[in-house]
C-alpha positions as CSV (number, residue, x, y, z in Angstrom):
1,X,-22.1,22.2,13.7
2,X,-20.2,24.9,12.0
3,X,-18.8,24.0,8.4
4,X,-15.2,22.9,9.7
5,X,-16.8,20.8,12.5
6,X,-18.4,18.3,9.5
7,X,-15.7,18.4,7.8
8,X,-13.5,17.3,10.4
9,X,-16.1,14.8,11.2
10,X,-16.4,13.5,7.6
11,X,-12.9,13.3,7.4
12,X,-12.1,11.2,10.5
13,X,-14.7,8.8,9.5
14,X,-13.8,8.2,6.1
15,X,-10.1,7.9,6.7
16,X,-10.6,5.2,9.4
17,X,-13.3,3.6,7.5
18,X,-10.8,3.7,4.0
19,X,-7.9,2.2,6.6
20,X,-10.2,-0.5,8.1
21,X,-11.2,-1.9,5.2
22,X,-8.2,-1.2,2.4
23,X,-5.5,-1.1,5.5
24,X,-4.0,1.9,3.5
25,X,-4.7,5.3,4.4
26,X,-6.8,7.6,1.7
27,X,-5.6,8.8,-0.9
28,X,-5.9,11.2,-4.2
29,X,-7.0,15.4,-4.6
30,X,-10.7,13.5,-5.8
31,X,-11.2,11.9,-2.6
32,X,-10.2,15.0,-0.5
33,X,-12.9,17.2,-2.5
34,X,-15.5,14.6,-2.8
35,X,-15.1,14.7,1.2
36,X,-15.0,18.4,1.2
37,X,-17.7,19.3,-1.2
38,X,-20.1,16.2,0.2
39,X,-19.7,17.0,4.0
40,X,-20.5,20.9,2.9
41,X,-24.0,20.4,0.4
42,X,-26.5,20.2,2.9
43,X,-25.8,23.5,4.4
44,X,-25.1,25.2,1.4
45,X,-28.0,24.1,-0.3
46,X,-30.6,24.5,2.7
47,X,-29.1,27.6,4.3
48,X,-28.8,29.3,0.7
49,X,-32.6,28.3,0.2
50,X,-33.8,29.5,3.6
51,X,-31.4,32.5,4.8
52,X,-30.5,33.5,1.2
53,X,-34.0,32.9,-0.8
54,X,-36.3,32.6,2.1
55,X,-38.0,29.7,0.2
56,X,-38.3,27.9,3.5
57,X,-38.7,29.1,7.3
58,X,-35.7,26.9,8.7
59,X,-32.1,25.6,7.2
60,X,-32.8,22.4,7.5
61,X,-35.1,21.3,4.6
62,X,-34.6,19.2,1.1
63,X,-30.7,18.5,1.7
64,X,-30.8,17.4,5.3
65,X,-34.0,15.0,4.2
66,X,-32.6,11.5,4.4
67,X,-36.2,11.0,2.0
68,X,-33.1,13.0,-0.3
69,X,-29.9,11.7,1.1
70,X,-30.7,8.3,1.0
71,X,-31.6,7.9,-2.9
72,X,-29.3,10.8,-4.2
73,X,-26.2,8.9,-2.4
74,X,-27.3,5.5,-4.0
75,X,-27.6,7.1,-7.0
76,X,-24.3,8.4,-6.7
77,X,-22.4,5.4,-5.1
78,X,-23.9,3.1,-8.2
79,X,-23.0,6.1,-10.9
80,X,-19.7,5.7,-9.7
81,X,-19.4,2.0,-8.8
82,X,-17.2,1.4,-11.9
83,X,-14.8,4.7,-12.8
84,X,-14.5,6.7,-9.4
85,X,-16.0,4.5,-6.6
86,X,-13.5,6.3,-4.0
87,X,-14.6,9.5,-5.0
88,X,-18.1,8.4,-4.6
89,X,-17.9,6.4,-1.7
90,X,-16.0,9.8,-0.1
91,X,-19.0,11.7,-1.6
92,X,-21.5,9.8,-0.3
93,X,-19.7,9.5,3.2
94,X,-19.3,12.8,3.9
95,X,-22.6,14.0,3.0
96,X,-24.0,11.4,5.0
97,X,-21.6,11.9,7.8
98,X,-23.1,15.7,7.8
99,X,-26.5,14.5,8.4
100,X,-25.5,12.1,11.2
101,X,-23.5,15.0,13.1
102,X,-26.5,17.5,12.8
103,X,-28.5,15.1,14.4
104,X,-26.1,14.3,17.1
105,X,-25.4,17.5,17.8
106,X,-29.7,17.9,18.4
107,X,-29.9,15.9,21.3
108,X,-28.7,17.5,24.0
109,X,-31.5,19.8,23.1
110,X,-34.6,20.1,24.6
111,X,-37.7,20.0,22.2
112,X,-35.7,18.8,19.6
113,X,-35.8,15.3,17.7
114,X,-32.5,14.5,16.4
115,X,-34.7,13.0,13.5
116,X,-36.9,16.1,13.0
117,X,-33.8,17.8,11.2
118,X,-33.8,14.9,8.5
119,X,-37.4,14.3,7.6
120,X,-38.5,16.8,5.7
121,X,-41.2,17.1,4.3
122,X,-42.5,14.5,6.9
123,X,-41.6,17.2,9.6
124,X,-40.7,20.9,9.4
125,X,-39.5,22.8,12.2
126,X,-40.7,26.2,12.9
127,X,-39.7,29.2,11.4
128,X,-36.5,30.8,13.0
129,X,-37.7,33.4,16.0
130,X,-35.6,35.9,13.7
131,X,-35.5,35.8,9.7
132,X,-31.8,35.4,9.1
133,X,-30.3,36.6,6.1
134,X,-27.3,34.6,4.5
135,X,-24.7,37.8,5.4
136,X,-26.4,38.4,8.9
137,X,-25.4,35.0,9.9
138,X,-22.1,35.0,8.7
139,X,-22.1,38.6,10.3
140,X,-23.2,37.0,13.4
141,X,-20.7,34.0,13.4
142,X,-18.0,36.4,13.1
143,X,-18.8,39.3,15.7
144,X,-20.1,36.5,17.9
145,X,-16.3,35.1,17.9
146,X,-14.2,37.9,17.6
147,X,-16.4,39.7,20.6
148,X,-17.0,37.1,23.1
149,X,-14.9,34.0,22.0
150,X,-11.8,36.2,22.4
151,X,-11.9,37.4,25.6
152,X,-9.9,35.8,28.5
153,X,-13.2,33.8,30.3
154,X,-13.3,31.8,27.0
155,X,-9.6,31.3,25.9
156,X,-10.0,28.3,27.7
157,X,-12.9,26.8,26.0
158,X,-11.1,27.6,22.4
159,X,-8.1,26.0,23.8
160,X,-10.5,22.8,24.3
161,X,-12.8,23.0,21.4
162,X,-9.6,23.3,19.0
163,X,-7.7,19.9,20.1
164,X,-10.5,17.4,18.3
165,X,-9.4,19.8,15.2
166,X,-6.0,19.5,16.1
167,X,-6.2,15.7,16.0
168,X,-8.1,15.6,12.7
169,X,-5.4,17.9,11.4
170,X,-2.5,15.0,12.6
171,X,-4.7,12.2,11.3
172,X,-4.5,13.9,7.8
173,X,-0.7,14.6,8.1
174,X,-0.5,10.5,9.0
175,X,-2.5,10.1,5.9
176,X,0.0,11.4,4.3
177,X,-1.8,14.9,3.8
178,X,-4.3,13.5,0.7
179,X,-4.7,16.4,-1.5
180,X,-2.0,18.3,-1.2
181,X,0.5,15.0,-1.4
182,X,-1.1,14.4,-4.8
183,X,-0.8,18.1,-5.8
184,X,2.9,18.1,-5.1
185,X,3.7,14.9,-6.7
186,X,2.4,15.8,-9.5
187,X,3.7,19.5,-9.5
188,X,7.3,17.6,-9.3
189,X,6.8,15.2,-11.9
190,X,6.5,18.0,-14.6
């Protein structure tokens, strides 16, 4: 799942989850990055240690453990039980919510257990056939979409894989756009 795909999935889970429960939509520029930078960590921690520092052969290793997850968000969820519990709740959500989507996203595979991403040490997947570097996979994201996702064949399929962002991007503007609505209130109240 690329980085806007968790995101987006983070997102849509917390906001109906905060709505279900509170019956208010979310709310506050701490909730918005606690989402943002929780739904992000596990790639930016195993990709950097694998395709940036080679320290191990695949991107899914110490972050995408739910051996890790699992304490480090109790941890965080009873750190922040008393001042910031939304911001840790939207933490601990969207980083879990990352987890959940990479192991989705595994099973149509073939070969691959959706729980072999998340147990590490318990289970490491093999090295990648060719040692990325963090700049070669960016570099092969981009000329991989401006090359072949851009020509007429796949205009469709963008037009497709675009409305689930599309929807996430109306849910947010229902919300009441959190993060940028606290931003502006705040710019005008100065």
């Amino acid at each position: 799942m690329m980085p806007w795909g968790h995101l987006a999935f983070g997102y849509v889970l917390y906001s109906l989850g905060h709505r279900f429960v509170t019956r208010k939509p979310p709310a506050g520029l701490g909730v918005v990055l606690a989402i943002v930078v929780g739904t992000q960590l596990p790639d930016v921690v195993d990709k950097t240690l694998s395709w940036g520092l080679h320290l191990f052969p695949q991107g899914y290793s110490i972050a995408h453990s739910i051996l890790v997850a699992v304490p480090v968000g109790l941890l965080i969820l009873g750190a922040t039980a008393f001042r910031s519990r939304d911001i840790g709740i939207a933490f601990v959500l969207g980083y879990w919510s990352h987890l959940l989507g990479d192991a989705i996203l595994a099973v149509p595979k073939r070969g691959v257990s959706p729980g072999d991403r998340l147990l590490w040490p318990i289970v490491t997947l093999p090295p990648y056939r060719n040692e990325p570097t963090l700049f070669g996979r960016v570099e092969g994201i981009l000329s991989t979409l401006f090359s072949e996702m851009l020509t007429p064949e796949h205009f469709v399929f963008l037009a497709i894989y675009a409305v689930p962002y599309l929807l996430v991007f109306l849910l947010w503007i229902i919300d009441g756009s959190p993060g940028i609505a606290f931003l502006w209130r705040k710019e005008n109240h100065q």
